[in-house]
mmCIF file as Biopython writes it, N, C-alpha, C and O atoms, coordinates in Angstrom:
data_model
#
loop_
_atom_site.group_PDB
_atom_site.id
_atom_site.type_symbol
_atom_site.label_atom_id
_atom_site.label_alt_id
_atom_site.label_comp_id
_atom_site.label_asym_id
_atom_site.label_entity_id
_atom_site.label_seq_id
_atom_site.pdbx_PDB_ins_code
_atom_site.Cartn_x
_atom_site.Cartn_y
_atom_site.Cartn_z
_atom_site.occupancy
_atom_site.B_iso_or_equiv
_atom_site.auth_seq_id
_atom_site.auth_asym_id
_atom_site.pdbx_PDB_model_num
ATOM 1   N N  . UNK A ? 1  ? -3.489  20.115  2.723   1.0 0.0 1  A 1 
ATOM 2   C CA . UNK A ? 1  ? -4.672  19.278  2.575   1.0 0.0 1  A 1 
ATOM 3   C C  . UNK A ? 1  ? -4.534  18.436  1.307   1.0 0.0 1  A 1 
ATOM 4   O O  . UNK A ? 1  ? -4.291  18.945  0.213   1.0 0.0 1  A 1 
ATOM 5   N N  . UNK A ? 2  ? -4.666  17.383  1.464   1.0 0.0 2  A 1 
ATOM 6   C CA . UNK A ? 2  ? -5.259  16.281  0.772   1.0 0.0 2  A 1 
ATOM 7   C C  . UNK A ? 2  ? -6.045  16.738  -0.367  1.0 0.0 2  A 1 
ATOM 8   O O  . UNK A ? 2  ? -7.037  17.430  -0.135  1.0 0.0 2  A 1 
ATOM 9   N N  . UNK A ? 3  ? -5.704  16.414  -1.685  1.0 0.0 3  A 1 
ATOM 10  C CA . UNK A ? 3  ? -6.716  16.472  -2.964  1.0 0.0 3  A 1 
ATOM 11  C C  . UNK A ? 3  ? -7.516  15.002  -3.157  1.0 0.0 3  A 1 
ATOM 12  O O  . UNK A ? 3  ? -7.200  14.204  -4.039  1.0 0.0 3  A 1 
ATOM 13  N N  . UNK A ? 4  ? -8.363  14.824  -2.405  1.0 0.0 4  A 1 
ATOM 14  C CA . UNK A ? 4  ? -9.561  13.380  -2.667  1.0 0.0 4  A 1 
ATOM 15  C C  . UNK A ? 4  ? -9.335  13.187  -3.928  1.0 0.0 4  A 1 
ATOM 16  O O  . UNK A ? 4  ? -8.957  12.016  -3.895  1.0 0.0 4  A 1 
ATOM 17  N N  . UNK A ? 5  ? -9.299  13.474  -4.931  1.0 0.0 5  A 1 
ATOM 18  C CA . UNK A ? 5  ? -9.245  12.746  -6.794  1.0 0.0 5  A 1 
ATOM 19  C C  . UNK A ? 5  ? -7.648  12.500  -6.718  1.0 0.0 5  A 1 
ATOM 20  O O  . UNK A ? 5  ? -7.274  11.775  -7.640  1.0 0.0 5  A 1 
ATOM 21  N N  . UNK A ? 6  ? -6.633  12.911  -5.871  1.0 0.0 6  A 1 
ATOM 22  C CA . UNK A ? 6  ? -5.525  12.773  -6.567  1.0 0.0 6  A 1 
ATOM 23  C C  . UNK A ? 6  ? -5.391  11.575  -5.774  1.0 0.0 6  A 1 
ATOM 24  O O  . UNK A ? 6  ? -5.114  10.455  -6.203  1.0 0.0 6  A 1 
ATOM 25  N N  . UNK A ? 7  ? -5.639  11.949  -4.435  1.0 0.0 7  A 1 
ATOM 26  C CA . UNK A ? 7  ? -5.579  10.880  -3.516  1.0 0.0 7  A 1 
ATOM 27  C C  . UNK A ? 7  ? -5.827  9.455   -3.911  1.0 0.0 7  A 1 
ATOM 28  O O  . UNK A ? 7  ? -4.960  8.632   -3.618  1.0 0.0 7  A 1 
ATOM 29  N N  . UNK A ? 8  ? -6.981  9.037   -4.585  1.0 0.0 8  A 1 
ATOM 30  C CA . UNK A ? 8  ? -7.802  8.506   -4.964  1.0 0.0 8  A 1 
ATOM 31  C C  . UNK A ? 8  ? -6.583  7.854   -6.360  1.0 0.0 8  A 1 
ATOM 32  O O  . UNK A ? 8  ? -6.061  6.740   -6.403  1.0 0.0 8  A 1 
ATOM 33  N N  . UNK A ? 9  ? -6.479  8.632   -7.035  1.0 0.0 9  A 1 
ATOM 34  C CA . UNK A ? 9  ? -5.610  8.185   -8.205  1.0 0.0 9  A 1 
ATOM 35  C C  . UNK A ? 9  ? -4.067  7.575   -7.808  1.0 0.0 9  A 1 
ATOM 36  O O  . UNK A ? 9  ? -3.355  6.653   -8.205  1.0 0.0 9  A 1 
ATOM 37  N N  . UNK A ? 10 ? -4.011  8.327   -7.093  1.0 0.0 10 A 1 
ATOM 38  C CA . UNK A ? 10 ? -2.933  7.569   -6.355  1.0 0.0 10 A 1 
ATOM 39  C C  . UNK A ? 10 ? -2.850  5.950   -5.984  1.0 0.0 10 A 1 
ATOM 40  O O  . UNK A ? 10 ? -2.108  5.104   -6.482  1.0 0.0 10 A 1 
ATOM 41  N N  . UNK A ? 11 ? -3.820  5.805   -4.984  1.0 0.0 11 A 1 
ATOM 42  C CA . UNK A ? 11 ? -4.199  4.376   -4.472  1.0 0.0 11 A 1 
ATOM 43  C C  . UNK A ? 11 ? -4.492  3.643   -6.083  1.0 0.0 11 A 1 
ATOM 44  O O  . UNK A ? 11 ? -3.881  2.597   -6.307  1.0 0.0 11 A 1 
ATOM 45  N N  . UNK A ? 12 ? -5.219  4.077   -6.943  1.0 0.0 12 A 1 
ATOM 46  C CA . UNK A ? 12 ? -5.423  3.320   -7.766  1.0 0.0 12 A 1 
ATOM 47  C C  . UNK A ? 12 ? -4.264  2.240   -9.094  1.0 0.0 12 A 1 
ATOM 48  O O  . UNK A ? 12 ? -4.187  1.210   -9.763  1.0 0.0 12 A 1 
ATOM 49  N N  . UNK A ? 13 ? -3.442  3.817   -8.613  1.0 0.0 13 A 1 
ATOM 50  C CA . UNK A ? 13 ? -2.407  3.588   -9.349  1.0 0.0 13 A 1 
ATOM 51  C C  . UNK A ? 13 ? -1.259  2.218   -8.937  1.0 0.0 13 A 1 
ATOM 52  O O  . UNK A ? 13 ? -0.608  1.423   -9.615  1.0 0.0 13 A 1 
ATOM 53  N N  . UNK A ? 14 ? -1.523  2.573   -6.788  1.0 0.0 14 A 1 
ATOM 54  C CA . UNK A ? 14 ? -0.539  1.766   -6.500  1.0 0.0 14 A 1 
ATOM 55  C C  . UNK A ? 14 ? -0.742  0.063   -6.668  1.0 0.0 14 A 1 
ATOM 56  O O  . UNK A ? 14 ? 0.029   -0.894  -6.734  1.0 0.0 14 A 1 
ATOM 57  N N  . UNK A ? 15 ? -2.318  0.263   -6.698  1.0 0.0 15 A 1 
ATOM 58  C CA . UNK A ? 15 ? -3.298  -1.315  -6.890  1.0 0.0 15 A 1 
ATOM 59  C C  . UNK A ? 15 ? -2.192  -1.971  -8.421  1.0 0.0 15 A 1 
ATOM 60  O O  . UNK A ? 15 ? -1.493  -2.983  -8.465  1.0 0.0 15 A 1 
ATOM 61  N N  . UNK A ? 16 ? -2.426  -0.963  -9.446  1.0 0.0 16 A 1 
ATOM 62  C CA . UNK A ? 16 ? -2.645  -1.440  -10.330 1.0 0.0 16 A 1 
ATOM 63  C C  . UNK A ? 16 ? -0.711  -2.082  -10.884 1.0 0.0 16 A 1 
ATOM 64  O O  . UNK A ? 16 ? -0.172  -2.869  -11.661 1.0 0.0 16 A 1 
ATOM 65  N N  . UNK A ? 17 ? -0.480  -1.397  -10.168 1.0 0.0 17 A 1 
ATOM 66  C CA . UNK A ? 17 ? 1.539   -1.243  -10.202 1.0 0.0 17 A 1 
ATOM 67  C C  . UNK A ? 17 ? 1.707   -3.257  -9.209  1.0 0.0 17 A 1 
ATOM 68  O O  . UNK A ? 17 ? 2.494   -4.114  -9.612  1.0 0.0 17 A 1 
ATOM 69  N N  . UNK A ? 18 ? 0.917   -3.421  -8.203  1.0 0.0 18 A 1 
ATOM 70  C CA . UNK A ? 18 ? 1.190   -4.184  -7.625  1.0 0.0 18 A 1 
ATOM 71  C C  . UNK A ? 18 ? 0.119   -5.290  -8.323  1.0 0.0 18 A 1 
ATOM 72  O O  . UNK A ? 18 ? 0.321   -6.355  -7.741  1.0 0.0 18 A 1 
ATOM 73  N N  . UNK A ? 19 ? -0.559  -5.400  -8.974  1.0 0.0 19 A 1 
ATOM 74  C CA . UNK A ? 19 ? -1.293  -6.696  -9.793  1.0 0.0 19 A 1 
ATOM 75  C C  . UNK A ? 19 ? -0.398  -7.053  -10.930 1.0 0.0 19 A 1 
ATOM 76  O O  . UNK A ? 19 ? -0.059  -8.169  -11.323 1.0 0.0 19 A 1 
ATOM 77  N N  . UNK A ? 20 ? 0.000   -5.535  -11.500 1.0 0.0 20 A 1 
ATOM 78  C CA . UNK A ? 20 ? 1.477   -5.806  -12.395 1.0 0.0 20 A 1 
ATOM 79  C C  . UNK A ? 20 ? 2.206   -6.694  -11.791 1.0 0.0 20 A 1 
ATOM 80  O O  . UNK A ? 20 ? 2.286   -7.873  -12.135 1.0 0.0 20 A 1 
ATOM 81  N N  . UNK A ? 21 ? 2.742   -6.216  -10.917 1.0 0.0 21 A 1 
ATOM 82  C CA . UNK A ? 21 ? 4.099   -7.325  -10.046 1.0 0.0 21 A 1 
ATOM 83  C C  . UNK A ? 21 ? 3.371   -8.471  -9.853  1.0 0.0 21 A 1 
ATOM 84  O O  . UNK A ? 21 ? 4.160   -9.414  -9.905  1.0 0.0 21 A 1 
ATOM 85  N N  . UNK A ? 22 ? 2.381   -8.809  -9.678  1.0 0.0 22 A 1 
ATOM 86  C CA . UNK A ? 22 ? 1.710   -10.238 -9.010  1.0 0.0 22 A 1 
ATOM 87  C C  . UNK A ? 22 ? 1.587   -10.955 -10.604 1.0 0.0 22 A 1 
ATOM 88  O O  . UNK A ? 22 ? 2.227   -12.005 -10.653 1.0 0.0 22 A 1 
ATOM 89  N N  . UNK A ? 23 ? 1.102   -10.701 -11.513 1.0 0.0 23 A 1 
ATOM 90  C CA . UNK A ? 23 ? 1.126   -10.903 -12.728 1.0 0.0 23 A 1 
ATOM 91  C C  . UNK A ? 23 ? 2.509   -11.380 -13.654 1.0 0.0 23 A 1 
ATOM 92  O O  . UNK A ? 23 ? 2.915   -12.518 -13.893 1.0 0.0 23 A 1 
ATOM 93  N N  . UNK A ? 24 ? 3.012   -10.158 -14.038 1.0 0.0 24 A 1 
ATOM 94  C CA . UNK A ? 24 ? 4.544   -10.528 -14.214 1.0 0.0 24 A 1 
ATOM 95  C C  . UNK A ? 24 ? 5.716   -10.990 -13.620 1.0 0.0 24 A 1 
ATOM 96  O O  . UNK A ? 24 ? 6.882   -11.129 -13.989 1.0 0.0 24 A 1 
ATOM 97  N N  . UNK A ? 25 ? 4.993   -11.219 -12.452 1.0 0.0 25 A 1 
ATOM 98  C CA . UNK A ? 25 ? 6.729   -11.369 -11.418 1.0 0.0 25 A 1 
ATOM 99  C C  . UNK A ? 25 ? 6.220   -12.354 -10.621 1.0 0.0 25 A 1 
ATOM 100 O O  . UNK A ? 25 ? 5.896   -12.092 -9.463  1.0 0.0 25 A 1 
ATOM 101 N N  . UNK A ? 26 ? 6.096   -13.528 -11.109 1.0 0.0 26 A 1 
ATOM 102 C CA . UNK A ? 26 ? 4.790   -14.379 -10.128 1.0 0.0 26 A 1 
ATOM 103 C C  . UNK A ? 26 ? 5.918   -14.812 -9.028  1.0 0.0 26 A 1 
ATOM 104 O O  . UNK A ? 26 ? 5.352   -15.176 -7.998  1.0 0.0 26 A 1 
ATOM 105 N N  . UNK A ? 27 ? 7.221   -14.879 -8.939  1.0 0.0 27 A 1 
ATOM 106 C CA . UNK A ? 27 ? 8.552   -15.204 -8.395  1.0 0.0 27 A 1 
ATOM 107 C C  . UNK A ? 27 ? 8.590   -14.484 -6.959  1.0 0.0 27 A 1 
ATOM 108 O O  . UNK A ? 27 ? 8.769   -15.091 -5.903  1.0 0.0 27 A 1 
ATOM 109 N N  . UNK A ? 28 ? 8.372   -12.952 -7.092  1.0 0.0 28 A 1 
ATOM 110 C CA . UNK A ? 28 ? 8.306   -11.896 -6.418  1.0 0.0 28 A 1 
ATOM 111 C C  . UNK A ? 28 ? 7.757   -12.516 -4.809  1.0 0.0 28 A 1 
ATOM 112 O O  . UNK A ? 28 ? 7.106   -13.558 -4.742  1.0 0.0 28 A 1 
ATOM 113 N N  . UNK A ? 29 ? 8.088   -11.800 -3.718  1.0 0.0 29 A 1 
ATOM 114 C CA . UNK A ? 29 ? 7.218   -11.940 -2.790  1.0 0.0 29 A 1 
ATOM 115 C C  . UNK A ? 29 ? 6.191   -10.934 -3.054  1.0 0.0 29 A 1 
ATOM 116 O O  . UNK A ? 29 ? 6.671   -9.850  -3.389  1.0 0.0 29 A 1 
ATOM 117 N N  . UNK A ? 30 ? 4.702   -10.990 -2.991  1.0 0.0 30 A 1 
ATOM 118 C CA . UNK A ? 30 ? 3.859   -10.217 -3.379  1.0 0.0 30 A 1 
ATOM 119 C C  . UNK A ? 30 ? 3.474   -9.716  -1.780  1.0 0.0 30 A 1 
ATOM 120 O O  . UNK A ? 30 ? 3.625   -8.551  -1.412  1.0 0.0 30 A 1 
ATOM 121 N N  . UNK A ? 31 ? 3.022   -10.658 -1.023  1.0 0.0 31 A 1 
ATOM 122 C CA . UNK A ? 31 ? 2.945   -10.060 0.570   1.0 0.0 31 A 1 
ATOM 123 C C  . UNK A ? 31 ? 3.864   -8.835  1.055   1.0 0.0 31 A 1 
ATOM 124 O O  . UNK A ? 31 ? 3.376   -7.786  1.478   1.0 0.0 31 A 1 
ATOM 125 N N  . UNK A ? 32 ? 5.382   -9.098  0.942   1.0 0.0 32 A 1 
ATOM 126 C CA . UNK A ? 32 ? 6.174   -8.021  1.113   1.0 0.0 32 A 1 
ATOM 127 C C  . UNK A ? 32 ? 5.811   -6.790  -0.161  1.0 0.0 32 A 1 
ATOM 128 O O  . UNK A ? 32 ? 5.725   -5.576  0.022   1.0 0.0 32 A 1 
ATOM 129 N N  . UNK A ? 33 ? 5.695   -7.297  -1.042  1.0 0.0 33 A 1 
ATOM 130 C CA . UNK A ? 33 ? 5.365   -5.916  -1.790  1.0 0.0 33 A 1 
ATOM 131 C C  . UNK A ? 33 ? 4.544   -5.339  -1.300  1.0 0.0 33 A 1 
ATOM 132 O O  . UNK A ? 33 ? 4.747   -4.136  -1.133  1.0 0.0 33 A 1 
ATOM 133 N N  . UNK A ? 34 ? 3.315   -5.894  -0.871  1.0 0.0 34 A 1 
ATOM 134 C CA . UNK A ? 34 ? 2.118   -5.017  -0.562  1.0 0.0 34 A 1 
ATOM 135 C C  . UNK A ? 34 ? 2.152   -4.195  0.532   1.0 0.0 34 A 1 
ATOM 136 O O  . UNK A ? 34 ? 1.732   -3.037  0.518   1.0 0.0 34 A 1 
ATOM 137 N N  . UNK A ? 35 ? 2.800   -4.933  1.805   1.0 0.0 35 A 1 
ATOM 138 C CA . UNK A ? 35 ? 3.330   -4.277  3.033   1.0 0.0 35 A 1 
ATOM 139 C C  . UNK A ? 35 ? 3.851   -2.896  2.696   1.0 0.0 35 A 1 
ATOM 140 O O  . UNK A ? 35 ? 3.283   -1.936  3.217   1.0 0.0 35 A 1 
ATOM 141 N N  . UNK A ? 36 ? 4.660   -2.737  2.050   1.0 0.0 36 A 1 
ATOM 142 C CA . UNK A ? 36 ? 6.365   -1.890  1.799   1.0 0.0 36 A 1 
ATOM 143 C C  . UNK A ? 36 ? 5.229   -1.262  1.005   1.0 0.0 36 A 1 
ATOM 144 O O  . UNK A ? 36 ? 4.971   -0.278  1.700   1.0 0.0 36 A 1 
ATOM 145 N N  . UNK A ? 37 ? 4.449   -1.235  0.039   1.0 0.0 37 A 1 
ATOM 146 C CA . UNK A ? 37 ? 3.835   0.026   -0.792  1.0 0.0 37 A 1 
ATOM 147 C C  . UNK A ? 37 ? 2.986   0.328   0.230   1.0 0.0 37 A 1 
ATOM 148 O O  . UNK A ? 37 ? 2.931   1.550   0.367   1.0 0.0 37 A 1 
ATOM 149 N N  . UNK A ? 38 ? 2.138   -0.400  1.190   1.0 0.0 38 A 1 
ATOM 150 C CA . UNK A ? 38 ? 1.339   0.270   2.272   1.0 0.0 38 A 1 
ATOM 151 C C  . UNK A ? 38 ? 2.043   1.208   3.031   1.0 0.0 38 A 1 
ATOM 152 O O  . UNK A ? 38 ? 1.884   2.416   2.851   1.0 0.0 38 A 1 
ATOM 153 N N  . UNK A ? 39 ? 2.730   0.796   3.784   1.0 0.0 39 A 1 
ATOM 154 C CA . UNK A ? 39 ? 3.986   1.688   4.356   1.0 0.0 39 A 1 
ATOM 155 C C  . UNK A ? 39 ? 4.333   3.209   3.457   1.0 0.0 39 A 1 
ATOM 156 O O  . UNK A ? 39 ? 4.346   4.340   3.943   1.0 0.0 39 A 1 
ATOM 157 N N  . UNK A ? 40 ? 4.535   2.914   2.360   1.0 0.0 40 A 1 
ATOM 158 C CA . UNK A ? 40 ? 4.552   4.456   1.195   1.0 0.0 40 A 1 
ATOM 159 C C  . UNK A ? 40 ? 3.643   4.876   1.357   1.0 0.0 40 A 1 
ATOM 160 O O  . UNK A ? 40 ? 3.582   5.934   1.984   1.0 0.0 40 A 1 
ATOM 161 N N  . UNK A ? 41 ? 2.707   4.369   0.962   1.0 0.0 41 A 1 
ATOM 162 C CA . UNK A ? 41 ? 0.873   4.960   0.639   1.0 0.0 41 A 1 
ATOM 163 C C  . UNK A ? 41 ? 0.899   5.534   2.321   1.0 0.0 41 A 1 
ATOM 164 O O  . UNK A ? 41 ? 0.942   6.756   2.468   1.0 0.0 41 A 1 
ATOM 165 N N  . UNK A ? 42 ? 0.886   5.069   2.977   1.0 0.0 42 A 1 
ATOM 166 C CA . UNK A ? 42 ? 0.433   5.493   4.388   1.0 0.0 42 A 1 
ATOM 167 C C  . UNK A ? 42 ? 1.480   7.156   4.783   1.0 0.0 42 A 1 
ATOM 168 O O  . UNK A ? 42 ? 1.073   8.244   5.189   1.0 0.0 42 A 1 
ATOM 169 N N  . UNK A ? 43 ? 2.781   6.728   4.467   1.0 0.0 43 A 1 
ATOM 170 C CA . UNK A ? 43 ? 3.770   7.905   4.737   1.0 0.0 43 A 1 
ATOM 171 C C  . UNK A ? 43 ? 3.332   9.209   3.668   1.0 0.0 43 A 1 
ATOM 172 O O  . UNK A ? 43 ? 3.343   10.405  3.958   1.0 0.0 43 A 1 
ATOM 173 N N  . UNK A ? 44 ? 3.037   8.735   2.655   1.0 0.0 44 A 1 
ATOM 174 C CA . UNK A ? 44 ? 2.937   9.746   1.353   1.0 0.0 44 A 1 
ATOM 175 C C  . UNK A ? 44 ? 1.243   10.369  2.487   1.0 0.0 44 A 1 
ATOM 176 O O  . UNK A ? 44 ? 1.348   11.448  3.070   1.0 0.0 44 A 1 
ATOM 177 N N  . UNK A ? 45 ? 0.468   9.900   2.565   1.0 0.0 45 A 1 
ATOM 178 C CA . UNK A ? 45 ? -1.033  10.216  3.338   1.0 0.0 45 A 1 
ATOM 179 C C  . UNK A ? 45 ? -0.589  11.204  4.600   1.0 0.0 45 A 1 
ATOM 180 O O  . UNK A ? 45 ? -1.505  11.983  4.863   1.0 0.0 45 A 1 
ATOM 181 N N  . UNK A ? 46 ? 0.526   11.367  5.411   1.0 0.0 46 A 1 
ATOM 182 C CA . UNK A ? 46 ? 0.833   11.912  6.303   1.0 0.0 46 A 1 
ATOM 183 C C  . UNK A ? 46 ? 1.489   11.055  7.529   1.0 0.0 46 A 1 
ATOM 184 O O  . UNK A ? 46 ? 2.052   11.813  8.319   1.0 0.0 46 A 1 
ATOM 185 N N  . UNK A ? 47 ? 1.553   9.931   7.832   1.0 0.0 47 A 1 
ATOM 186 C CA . UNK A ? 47 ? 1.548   9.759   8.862   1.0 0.0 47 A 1 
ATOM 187 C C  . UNK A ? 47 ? 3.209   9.329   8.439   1.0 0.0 47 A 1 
ATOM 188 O O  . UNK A ? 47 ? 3.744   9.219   7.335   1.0 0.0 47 A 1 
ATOM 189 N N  . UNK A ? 48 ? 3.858   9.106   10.136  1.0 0.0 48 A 1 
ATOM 190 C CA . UNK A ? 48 ? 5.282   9.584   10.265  1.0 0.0 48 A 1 
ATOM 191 C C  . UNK A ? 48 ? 5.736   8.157   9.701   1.0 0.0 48 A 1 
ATOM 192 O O  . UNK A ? 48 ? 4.940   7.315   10.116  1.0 0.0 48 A 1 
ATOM 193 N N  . UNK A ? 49 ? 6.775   7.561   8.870   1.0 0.0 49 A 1 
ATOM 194 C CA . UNK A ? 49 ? 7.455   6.444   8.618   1.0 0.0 49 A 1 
ATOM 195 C C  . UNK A ? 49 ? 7.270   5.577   9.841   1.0 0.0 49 A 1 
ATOM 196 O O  . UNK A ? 49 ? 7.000   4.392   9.645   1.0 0.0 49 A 1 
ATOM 197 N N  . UNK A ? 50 ? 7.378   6.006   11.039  1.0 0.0 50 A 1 
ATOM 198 C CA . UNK A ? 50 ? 7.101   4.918   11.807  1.0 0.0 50 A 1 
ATOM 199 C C  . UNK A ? 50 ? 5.422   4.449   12.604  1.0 0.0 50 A 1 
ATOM 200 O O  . UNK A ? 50 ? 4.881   3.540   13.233  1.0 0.0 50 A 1 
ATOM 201 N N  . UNK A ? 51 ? 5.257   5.313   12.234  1.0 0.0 51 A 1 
ATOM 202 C CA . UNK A ? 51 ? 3.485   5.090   12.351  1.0 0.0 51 A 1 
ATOM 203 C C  . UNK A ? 51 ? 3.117   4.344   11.132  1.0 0.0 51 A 1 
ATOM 204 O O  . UNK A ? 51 ? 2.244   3.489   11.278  1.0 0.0 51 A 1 
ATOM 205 N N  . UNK A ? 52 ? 3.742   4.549   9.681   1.0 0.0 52 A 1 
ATOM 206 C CA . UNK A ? 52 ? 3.047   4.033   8.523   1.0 0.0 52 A 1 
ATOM 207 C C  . UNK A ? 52 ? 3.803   2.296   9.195   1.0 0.0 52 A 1 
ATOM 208 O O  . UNK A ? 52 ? 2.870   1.494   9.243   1.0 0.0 52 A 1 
ATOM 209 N N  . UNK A ? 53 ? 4.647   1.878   9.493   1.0 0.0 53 A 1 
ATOM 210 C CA . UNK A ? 53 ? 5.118   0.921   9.353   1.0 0.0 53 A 1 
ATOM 211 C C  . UNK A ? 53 ? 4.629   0.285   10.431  1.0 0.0 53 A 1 
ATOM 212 O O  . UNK A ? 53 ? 4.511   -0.916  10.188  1.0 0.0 53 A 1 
ATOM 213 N N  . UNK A ? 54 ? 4.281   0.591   11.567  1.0 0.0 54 A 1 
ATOM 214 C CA . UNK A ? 54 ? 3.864   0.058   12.354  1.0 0.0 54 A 1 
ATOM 215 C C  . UNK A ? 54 ? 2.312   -0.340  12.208  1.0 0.0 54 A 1 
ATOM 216 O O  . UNK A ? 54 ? 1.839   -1.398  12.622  1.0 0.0 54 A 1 
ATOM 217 N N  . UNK A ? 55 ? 1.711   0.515   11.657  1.0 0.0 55 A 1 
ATOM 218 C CA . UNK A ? 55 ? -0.098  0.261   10.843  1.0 0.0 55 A 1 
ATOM 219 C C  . UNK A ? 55 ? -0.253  -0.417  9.504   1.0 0.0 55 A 1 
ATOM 220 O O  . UNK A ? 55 ? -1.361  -0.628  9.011   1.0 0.0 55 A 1 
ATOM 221 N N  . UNK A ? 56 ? 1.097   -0.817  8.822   1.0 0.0 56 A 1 
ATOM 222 C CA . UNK A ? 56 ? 1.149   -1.389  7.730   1.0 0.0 56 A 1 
ATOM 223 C C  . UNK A ? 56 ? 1.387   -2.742  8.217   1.0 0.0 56 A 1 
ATOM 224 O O  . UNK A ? 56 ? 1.207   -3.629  7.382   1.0 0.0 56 A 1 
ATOM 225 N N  . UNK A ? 57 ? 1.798   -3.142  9.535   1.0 0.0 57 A 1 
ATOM 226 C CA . UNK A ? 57 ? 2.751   -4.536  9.785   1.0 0.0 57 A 1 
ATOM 227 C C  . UNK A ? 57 ? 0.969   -5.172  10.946  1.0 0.0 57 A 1 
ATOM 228 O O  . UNK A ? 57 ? 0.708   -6.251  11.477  1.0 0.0 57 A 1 
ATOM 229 N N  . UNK A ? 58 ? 0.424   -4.244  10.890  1.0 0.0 58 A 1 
ATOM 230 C CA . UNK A ? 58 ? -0.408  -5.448  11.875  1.0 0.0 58 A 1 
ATOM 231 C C  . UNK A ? 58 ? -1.204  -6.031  11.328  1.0 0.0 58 A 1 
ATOM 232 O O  . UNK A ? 58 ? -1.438  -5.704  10.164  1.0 0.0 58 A 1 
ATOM 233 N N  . UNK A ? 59 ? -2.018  -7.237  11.995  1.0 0.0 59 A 1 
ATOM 234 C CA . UNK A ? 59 ? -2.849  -8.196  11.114  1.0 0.0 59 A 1 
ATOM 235 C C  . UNK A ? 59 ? -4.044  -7.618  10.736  1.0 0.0 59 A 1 
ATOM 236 O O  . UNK A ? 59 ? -4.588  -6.949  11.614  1.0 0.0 59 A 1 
ATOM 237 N N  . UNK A ? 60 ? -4.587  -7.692  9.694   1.0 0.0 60 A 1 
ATOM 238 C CA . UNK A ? 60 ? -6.158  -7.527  8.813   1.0 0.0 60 A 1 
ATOM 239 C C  . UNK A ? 60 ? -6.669  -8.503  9.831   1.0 0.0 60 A 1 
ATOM 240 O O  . UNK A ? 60 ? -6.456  -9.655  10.209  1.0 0.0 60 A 1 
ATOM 241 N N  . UNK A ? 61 ? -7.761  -7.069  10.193  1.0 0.0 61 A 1 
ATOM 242 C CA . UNK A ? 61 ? -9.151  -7.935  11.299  1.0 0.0 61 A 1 
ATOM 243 C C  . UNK A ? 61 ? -9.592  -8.955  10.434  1.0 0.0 61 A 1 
ATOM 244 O O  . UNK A ? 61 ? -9.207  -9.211  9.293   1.0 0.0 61 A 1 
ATOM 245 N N  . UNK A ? 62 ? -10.616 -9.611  11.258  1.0 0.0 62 A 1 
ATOM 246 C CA . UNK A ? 62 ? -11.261 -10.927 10.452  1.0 0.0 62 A 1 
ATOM 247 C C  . UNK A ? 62 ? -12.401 -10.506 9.628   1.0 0.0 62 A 1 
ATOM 248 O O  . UNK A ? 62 ? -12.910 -9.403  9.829   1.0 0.0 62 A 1 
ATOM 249 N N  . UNK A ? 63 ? -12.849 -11.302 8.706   1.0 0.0 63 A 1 
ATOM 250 C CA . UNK A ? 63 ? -13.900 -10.506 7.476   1.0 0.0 63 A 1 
ATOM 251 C C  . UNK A ? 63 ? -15.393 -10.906 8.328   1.0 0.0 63 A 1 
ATOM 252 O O  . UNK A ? 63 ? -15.618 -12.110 8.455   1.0 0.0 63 A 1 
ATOM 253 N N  . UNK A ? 64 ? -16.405 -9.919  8.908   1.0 0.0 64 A 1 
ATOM 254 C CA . UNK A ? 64 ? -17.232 -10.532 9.067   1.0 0.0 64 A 1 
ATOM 255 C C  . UNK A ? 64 ? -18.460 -11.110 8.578   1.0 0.0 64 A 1 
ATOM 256 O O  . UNK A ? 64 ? -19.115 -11.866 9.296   1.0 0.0 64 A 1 
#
């Protein structure tokens, strides 16, 4: 089972690692970064490398 605070610190951490890169690395593809750490974040959460990658690669619904 899942620790919710670590969990939690986790995601926060990965936010803050990837505003770094968007910040310092303005060069960087930032889209692919975000993908590829979703893909981690999702595998590290449980689900199988190819489930994370396949739920990391589809499009963000529309904002309503």
């Amino acid at each position: 089972m899942v620790d919710p605070m670590i969990a939690l610190t986790v995601l926060n951490g990965s936010l803050l690692a990837l505003l770094e890169l968007w910040c310092n690395q303005p060069e960087a593809d930032s889209d692919q970064a975000a993908g590829t750490m979703s893909e981690m974040i999702l595998h590290m959460l449980g689900l199988s490398p190819a489930e994370a990658r396949d739920l990391a690669r589809r499009p963000l619904p529309a904002a309503a």
